[in-house]
Structure formats: C-alpha cells, structure tokens
C-alpha positions in Angstrom: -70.7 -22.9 -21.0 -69.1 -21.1 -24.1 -66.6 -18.7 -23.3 -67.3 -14.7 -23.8 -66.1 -13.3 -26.5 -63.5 -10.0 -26.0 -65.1 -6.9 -26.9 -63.9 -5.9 -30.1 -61.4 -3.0 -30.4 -63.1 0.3 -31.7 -61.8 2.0 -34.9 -59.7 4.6 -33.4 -57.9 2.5 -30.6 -54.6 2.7 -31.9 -54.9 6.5 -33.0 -52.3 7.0 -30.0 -49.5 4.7 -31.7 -50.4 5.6 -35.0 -49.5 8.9 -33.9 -46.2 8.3 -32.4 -45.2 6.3 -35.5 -45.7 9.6 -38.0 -44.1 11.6 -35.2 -40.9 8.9 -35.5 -41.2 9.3 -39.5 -41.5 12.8 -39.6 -38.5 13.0 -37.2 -36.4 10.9 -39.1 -37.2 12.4 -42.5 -36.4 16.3 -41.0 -32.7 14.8 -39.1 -32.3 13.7 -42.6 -33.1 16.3 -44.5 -31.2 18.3 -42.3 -28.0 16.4 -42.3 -27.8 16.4 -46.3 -28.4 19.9 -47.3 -25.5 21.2 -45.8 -24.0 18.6 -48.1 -25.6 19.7 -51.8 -25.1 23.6 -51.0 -23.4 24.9 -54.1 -20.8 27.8 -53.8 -20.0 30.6 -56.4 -17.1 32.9 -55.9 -17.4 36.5 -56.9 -14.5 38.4 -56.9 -14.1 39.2 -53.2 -17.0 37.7 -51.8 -18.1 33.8 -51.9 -22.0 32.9 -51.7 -23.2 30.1 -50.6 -26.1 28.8 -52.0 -28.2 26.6 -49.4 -31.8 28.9 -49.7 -30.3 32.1 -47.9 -28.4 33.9 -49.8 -25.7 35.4 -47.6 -22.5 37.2 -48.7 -19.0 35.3 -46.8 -16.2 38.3 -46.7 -12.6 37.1 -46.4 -12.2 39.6 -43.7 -14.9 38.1 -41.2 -12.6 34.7 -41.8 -9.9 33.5 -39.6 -6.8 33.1 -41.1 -6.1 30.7 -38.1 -5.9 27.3 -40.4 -6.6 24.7 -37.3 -9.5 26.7 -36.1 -11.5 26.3 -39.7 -10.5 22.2 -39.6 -11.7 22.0 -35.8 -14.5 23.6 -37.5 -15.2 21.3 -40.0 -14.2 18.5 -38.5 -17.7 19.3 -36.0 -19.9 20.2 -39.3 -18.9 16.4 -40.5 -19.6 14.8 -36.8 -22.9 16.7 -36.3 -24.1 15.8 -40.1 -22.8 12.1 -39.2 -25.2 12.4 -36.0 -28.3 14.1 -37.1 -27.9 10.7 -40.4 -28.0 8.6 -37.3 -30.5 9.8 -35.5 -32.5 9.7 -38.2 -31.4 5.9 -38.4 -32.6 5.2 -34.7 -35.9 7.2 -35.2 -36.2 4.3 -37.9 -35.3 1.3 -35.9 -37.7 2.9 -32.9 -40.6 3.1 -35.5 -39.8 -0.4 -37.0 -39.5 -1.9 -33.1 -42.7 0.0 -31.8 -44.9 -1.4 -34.9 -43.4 -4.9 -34.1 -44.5 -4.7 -30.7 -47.6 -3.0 -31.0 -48.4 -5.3 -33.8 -49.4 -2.5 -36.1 -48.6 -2.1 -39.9 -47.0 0.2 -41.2 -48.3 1.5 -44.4 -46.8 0.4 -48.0 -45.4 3.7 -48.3 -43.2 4.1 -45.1 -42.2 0.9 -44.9 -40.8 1.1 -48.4 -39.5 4.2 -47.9 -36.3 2.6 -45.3 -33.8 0.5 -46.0 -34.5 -3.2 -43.9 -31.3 -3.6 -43.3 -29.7 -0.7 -41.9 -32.5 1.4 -41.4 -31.6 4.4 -43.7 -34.2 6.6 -44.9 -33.7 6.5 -49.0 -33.6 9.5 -50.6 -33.5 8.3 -54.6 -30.3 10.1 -55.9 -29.0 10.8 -52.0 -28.3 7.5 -51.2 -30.2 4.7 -53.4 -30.6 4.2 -56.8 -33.8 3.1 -58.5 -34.6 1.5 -61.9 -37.1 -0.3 -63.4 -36.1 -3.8 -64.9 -37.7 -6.3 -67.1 -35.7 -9.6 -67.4 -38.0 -10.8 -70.2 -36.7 -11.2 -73.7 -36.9 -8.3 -75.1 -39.1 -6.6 -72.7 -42.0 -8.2 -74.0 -43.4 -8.5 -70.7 -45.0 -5.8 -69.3 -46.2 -7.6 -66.1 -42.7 -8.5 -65.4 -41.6 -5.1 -64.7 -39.5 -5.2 -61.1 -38.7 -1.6 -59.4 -34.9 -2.2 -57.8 -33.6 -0.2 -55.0 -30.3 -0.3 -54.4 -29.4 0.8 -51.0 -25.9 3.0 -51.1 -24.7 2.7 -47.6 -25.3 -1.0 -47.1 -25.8 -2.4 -50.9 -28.7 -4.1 -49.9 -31.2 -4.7 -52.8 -35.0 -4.4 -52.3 -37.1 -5.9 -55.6 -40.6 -4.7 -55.6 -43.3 -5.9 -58.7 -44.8 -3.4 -60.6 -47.8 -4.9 -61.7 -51.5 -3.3 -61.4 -53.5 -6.0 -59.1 -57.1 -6.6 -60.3 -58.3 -4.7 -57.7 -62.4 -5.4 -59.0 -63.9 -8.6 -58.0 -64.9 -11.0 -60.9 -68.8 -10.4 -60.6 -68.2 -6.4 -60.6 -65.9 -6.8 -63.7 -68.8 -9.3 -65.3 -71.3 -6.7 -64.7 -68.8 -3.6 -65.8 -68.2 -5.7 -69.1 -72.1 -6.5 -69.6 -72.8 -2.7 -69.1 -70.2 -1.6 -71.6 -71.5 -4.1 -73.7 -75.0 -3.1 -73.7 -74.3 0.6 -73.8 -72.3 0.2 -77.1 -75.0 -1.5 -78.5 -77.6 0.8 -77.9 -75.8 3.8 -79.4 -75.0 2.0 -83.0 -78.9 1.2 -82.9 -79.9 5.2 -83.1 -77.3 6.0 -86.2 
C-alpha cells in the first residue's frame, strides 16, 4: 500500500507569521527612525532664543535652562543611552525576524532581507549608516550587464555586492511569439503607405 499523501497547505496558512514578520520590520524601522532624528535636528540661534529644528518648531529660552552644568550632562548623557537603546532594539527586532523566518522556514522578501545588514543586523539607512554605489569593473564601463550595487555597512564594514542586471523574465516561446508579432505588425503597416 502507497503511503497518503499530506494535505497540502492552503494559500493563506502562514498569514499569521507573515504578519508577525512586518510587525518585527515595522518595529525595527520606527526604533530606528526614532533613535536617529534626534541626531540630524539642526539648531539656529536667534538672538535670545535657540530653535531647534526636528518638525516642531519650539522656541528654547535661556531662562527655562538650568545653569546647573552636571544636571544638562546627566541629561545628555541619558538622550545618548536611550538613542543607543532604541538602535538596539531595532537590531534585536532584526535578529527576532531573521530567527523566526529561519525557523518557520518562510522567506523573507527581496526587499527586507536586503534592507539589513547580515552581519550585525542593522537596519541601513543609505547616508545614516551605509553607503551605496554602483560599480562596473569592466574596462571602461563597457559592460552594462556587469554593473554590481555595493553596500557598505558603517557600523560593521561588512560589504554586501548585489547584480544589477534585468533577468529575462519572458520565456523563450513568449519572446518567439512577441518577436513574430512585432514582426508581422511592422510589415503590414509599410504595405498600406
């Protein structure tokens, strides 16, 4: 007797873990977001007042300020901690997605997996911390399909190298029968002039 075959999984089986992985993304690209705008705020002064320019726009007197110098570096001493935390939070939120796809045997889409560091799990923000750049290590260029996006990971220096090339995404019959119809519709026009 033949063994019975497992029922196969329906469509939307997964929908549960495929949830729980966005929520882990999402989380880790708000804790992120969140612990590098406090960073990239600019700051004017203006005569009395100093404005600090992080999306509200709110006036800092130097009367509401306490002239108390170890209270402000206790103060930003916690600013630097809690930004160090919320960036490694966002790194665990990573390494729980990464570890719950593993498990679950579930990929990840292109996107989000590219959109990490492998190494130490650092959700790159291009300019924040990785560089990208195109490179072509042909002579001369002269090679388009050699084009190789490189990002370069600023808190590790890990290198990812991805191709850039378009993949023939038609099969050869359906590019046969594209080339035939091109072929046949360009004739017939000429034919009426």
């Amino acid at each position: 007797m033949a063994k019975a075959k497992a029922p196969k999984e329906g469509k939307n089986s997964k929908s549960h873990i495929k949830a729980r992985l966005e929520f882990l993304h999402r989380a880790a690209e708000y804790l992120q977001s969140v612990s590098k705008s406090p960073d990239q705020a600019e700051v004017a002064t203006t005569g009395d007042s100093t404005v600090v320019d992080n999306g509200a726009h709110e006036p800092f007197t130097p009367q509401d300020a306490s002239y108390d110098t170890g209270q402000l570096i206790s103060t930003s001493k916690n600013q630097h901690t809690s930004k160090k935390t919320l960036s490694n939070l966002s790194r665990v939120s990573i390494s729980h997605m990464r570890g719950v796809s593993l498990k679950t045997q579930t990929r990840l889409p292109v996107p989000v997996k590219r959109s990490h560091c492998k190494r130490c799990d650092t959700l790159q923000l291009p300019g924040v911390n990785c560089t990208r750049e195109v490179t072509n290590a042909s002579r001369g260029r002269k090679k388009p399909w050699a084009d190789v996006l490189v990002v370069h990971c600023l808190v590790c220096g890990t290198e990812k190298r991805f191709p850039q090339t378009d993949r023939k995404s038609t099969k050869l019959k359906q590019r046969k029968t594209q080339a035939s119809a091109s072929a046949t519709g360009s004739g017939s026009g000429s034919g009426s002039g």
